[in-house]
N, C-alpha and C positions, 0 to 999 in steps of 0.2 A: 471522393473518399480516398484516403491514405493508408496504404499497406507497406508495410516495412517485411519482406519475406528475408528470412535469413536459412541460407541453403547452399552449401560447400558444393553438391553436386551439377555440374552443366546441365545435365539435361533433364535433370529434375526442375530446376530454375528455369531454363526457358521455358519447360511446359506448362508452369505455373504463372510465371510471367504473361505469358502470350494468350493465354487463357483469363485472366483478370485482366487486362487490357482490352480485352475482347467484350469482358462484359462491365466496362466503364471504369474500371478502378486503376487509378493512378498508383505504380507499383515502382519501387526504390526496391534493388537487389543489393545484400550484405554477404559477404562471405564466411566472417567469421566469426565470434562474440567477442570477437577482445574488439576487432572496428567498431561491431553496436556500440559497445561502451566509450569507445573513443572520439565515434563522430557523431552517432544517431541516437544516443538516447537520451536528450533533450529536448528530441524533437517531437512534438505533440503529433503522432501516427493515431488513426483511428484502431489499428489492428495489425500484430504484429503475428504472421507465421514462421514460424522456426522450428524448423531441424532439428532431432537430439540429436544424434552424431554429428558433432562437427572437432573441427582438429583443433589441437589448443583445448580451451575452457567448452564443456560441453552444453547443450540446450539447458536442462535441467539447472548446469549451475549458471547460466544466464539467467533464470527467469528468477533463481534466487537473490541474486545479487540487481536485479531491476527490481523487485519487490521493496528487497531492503534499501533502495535509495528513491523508497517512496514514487514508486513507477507503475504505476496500473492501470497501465493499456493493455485490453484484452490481448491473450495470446494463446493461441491455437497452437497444439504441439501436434510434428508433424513426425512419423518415426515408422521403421518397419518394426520395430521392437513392439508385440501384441500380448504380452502376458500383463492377467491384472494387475499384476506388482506393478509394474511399468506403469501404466494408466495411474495407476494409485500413487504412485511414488512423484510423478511429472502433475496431478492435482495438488496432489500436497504441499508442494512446493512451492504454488502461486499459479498454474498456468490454469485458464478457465475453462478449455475444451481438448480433447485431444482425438487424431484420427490414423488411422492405422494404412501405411504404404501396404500393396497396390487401394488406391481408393479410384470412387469415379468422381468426375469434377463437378458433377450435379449434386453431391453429397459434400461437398469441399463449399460451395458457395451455399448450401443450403445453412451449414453450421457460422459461416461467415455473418450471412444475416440474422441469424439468430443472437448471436452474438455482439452484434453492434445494434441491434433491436433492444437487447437487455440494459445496453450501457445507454442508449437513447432515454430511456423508462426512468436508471436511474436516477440520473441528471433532472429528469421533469419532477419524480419523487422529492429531490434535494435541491429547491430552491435557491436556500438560503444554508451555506455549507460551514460560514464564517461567523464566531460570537465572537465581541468587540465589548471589550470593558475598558471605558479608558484607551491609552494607550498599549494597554495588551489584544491582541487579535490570536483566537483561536480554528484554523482551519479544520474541520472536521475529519474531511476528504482524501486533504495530505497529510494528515498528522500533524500539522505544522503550525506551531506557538512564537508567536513575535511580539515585540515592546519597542512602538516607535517605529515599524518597519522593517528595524533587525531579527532575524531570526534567533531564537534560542535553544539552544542546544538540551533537550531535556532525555534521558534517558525513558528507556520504554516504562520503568515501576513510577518514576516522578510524571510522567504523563497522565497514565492511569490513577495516579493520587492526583492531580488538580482536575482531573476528568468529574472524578467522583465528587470534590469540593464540588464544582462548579454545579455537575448536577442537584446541588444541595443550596444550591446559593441562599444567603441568609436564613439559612437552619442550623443548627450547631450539629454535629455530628461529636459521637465521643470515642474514644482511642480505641475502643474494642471495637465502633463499630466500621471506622477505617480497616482497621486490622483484616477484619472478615472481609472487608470488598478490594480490599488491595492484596493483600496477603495472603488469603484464605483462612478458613475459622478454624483450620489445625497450629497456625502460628501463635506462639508462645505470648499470651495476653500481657504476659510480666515484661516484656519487652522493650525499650523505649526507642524501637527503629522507628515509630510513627511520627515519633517528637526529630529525630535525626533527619528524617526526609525531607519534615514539614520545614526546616531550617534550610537543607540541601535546594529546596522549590524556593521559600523567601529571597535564598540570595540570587536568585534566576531572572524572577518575572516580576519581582520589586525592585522598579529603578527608579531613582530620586524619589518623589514626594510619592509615587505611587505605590500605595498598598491595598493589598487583596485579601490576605489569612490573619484573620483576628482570633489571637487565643482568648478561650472563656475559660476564665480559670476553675481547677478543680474538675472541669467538667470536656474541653475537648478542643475543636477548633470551628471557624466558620468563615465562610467563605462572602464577599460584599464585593458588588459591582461597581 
C-alpha cells in the first residue's frame, strides 16, 4: 500500500514515517504542496496524509486544487488546529478524514484503515464506472467525457446537462423540465439558456457523423445512444 505523507516538519515525518514502515506501508515523504503538484500528484497513492500548515500553498488549499483536477485519493488531514471550524472547513473542501496533533499512532492507523476499507467497498460497489455510446465514453468516477479517446473539455453546467440527458436516454424531456434539474425550479422558465447549452454540448461531444441530442420539436430534446 502507497502513502504519500506530506509534512514540512522533521520530526513529525520521521515519526510517521518510521511508524507506517513498521506496520508494512510503503511511505514517499513530500515537503511542500507546490512538489505534490509538481511531482506526485499523478501518481495513483492509495492514501495521502497531509499537513495543514505547510509553507507556501497550505493543506487545505492542496486538497482543493487535488479535487479540482479530478484527484480523489483519500486524504487524512493531519493539523494541530482543533476547532470545529477547522474540521469543517478541511471536510468541506474535499479531505475525507481529519485528526487532531498530539494523536496516538494506534488511532492514526485505525482511521488509515478505515479509510482505505471505504475506498476498497467503493470500487467493488462500481463495477462498471464507464458508459460508452459510440465513440463518446463517459467516466463516471473521473468526471471525464471523451470522443474517440480525446478528452473533452465540458464545463461543470454542460456535464450536468448531458448527465441528466443521458439519464433520460431515449425519453424526450422538455425545456422546463431540463431547467428544474440543471438549473433549479427558481430559474426563469422564459429563458432560452437550455436551447444555448444544448448547442454549447452539440458542438463538444458531436464529432463527424456522430450524433447524440435530437430536438423534438415544439416539445424538448432527447438523448439516443
Amino acid at each position: 500500500m502507497q502513502i504519500l505523507v506530506v509534512e514540512d516538519d522533521k520530526r513529525i515525518s520521521d515519526f510517521l514515517i518510521k511508524g507506517l514502515q513498521e506496520n508494512g506501508y510503503m511511505v514517499t515523504l513530500c515537503r511542500s504542496a507546490e512538489d505534490v503538484l509538481s511531482d506526485f500528484s499523478n501518481i495513483q497513492w492509495d492514501l495521502i496524509i497531509l499537513d495543514i500548515m505547510l509553507p507556501g500553498m497550505d493543506g487545505t488549499q492542496l486538497v482543493q486544487t487535488l479535487r479540482y483536477k479530478k484527484n480523489f485519493t483519500p486524504i487524512l488531514m493531519v493539523s494541530a488546529l482543533n476547532t470545529v471550524q477547522d474540521k469543517v472547513a478541511a471536510l468541506d473542501y474535499g479531505a475525507d478524514d481529519y485528526i487532531t496533533k498530539p494523536f496516538h499512532f494506534d488511532e492514526l492507523l485505525s482511521r488509515i484503515k478505515a479509510l482505505t476499507r471505504r475506498q476498497q467497498y467503493q470500487q467493488q460497489e462500481r463495477p462498471s464506472s464507464v458508459l460508452t455510446f459510440g465513440d463518446l465514453s463517459i467516466d463516471l468516477n473521473q468526471y471525464l467525457v471523451s470522443h474517440g479517446g480525446a478528452e473533452i473539455d465540458l464545463s461543470p453546467r454542460e456535464y450536468k446537462l448531458l448527465m441528466y440527458l443521458v439519464e433520460n436516454i431515449d425519453k424526450t424531456v422538455t425545456r422546463v423540465q431540463i431547467l428544474n434539474a440543471v438549473w433549479g425550479i427558481t430559474f426563469d422558465n422564459h429563458t432560452n439558456v437550455v436551447d444555448v447549452y444544448i448547442s454549447y454540448l452539440r458542438n463538444k461531444i458531436e464529432k463527424g457523423d456522430s450524433k447524440f441530442i435530437y430536438t423534438i420539436k415544439g416539445v424538448g430534446y432527447m438523448f439516443k445512444g
